[in-house]
C-alpha atoms as an extended CHARMM CRD file, in Angstrom:
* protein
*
        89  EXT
         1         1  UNK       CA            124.1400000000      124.5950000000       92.1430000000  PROA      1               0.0000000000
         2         2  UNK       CA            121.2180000000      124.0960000000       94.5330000000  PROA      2               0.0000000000
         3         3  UNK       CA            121.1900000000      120.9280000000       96.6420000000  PROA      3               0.0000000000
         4         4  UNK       CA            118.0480000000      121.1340000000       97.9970000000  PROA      4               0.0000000000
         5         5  UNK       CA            116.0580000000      117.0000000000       96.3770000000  PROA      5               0.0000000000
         6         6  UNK       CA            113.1230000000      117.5250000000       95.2370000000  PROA      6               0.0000000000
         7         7  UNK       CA            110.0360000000      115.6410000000       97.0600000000  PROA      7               0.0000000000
         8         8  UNK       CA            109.8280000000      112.5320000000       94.7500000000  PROA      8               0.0000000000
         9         9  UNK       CA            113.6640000000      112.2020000000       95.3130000000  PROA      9               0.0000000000
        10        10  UNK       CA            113.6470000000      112.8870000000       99.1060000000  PROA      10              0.0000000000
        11        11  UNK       CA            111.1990000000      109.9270000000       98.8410000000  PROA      11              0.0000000000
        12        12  UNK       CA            112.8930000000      107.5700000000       96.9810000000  PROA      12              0.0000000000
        13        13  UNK       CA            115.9560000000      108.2450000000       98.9360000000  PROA      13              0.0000000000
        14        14  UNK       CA            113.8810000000      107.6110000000      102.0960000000  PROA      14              0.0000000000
        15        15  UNK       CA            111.9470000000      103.9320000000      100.4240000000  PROA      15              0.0000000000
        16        16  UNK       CA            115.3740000000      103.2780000000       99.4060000000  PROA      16              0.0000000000
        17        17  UNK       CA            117.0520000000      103.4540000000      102.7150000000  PROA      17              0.0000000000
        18        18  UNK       CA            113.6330000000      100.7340000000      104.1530000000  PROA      18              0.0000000000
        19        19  UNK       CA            114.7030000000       98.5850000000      101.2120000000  PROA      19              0.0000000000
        20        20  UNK       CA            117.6520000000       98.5760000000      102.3800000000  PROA      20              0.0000000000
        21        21  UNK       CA            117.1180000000       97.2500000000      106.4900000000  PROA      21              0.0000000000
        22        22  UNK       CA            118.8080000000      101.0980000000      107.5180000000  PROA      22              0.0000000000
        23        23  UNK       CA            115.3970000000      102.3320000000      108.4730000000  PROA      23              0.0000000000
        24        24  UNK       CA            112.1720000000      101.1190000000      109.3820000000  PROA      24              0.0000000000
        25        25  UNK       CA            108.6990000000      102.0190000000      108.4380000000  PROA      25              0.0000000000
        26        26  UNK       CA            108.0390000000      103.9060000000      111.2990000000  PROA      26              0.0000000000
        27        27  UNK       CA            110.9720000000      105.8760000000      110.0930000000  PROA      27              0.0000000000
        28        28  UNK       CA            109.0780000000      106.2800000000      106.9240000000  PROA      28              0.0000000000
        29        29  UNK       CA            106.1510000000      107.6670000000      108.0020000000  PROA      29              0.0000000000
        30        30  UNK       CA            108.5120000000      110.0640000000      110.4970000000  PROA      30              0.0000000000
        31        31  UNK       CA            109.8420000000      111.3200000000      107.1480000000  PROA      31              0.0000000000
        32        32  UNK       CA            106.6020000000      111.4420000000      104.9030000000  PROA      32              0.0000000000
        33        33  UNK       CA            104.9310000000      113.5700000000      108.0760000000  PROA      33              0.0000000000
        34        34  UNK       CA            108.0670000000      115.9210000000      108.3960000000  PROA      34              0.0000000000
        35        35  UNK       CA            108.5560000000      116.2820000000      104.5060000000  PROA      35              0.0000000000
        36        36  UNK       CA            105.3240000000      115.8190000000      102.1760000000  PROA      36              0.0000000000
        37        37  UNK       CA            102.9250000000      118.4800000000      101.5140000000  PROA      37              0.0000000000
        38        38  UNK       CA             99.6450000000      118.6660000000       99.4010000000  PROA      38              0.0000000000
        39        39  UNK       CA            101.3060000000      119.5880000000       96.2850000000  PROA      39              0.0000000000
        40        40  UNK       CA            104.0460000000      116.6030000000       97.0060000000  PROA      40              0.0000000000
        41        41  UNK       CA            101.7040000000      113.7580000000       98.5820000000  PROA      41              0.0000000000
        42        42  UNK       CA            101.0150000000      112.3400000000       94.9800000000  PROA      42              0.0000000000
        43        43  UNK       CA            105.0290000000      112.1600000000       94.1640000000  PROA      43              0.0000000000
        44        44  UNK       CA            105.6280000000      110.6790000000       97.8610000000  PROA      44              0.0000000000
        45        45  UNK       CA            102.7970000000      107.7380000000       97.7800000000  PROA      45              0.0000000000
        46        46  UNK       CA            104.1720000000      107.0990000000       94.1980000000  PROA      46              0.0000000000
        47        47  UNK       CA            107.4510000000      105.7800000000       95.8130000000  PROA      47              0.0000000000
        48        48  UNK       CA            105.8680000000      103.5970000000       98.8400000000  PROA      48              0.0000000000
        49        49  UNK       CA            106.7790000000      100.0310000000       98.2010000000  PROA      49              0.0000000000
        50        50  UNK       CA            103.4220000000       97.9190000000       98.3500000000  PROA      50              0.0000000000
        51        51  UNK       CA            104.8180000000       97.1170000000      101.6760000000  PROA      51              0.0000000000
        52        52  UNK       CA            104.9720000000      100.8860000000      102.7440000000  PROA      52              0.0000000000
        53        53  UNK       CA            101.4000000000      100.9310000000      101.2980000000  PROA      53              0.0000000000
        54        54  UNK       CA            100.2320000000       98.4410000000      103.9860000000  PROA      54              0.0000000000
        55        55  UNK       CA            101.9570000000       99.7110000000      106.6150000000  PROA      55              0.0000000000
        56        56  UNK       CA            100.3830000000      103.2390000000      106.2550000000  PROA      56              0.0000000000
        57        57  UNK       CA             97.1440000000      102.3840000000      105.4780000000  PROA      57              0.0000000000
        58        58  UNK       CA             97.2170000000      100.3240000000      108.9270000000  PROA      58              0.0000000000
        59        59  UNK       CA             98.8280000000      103.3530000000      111.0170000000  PROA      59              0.0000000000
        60        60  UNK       CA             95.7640000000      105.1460000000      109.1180000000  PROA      60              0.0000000000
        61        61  UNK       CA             92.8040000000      102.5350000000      110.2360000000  PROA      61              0.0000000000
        62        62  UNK       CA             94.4530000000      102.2360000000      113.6070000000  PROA      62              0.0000000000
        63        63  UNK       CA             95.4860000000      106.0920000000      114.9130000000  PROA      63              0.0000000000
        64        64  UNK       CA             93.4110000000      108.7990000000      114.6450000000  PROA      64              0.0000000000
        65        65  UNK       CA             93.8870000000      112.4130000000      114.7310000000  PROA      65              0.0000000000
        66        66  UNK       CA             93.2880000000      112.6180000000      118.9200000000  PROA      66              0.0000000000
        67        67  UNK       CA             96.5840000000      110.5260000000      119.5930000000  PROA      67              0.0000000000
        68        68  UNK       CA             98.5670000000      113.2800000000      117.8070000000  PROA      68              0.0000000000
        69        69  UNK       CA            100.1450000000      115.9900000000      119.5140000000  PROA      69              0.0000000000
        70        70  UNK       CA            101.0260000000      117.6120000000      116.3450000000  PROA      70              0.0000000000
        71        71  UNK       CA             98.7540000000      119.5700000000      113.5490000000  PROA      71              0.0000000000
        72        72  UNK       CA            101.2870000000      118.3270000000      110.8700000000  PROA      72              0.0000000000
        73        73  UNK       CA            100.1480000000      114.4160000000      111.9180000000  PROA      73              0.0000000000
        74        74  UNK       CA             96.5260000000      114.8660000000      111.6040000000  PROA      74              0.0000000000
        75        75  UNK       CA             97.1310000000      116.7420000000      108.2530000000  PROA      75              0.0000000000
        76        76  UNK       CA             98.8690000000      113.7410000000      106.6000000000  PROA      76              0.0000000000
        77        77  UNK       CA             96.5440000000      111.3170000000      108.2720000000  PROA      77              0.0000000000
        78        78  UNK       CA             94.0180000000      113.5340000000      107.2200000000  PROA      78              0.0000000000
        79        79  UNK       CA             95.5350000000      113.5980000000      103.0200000000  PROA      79              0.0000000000
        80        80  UNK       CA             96.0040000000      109.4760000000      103.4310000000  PROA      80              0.0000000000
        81        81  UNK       CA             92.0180000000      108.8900000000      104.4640000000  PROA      81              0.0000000000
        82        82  UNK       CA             91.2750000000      110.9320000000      101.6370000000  PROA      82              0.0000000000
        83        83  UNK       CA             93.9900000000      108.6610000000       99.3560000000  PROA      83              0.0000000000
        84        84  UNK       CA             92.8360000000      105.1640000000      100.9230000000  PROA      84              0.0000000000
        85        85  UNK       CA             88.8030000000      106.2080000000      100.5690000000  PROA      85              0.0000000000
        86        86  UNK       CA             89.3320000000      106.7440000000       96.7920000000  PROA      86              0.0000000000
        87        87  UNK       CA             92.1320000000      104.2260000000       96.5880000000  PROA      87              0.0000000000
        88        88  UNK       CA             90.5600000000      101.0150000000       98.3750000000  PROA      88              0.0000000000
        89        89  UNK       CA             92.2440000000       98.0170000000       97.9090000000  PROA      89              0.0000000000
């Protein structure tokens, strides 16, 4: 038997534990940068409490890809401009 959660439950699992007070949403987006890909981006936004939502559309509007050391940052900021442009509030 594999163990291995799929993204959408590695998600909830990860909103759940913000719901919660264990972690904060800095901690979330730590997790959706070390864990979501392009195929799994849909399945992980689906899970962001409206909250969440907020919170990374502002780390979006605020950072940019120069303040981030790593190519996996500026990917996911990169797939959430793309999200927010076609998803404006």
């Amino acid at each position: 038997m594999s163990t291995e959660m799929t993204s959408s439950e590695r998600a909830r699992r990860v909103v759940d534990h913000y719901k919660r007070g264990t972690i904060c949403a800095a901690e979330v987006w730590n997790q959706f940068v070390d864990h979501a890909t392009a195929e799994t981006f849909g399945e992980f936004m689906a899970q962001l409490t409206p909250e969440l939502q907020i919170y990374f559309r502002q780390h979006v509007l605020v950072h940019r890809p120069a303040v981030w050391s790593m190519d996996i940052e500026r990917q996911a900021w990169g797939w959430l401009s793309d999200y927010y442009e076609t998803h404006a509030a």
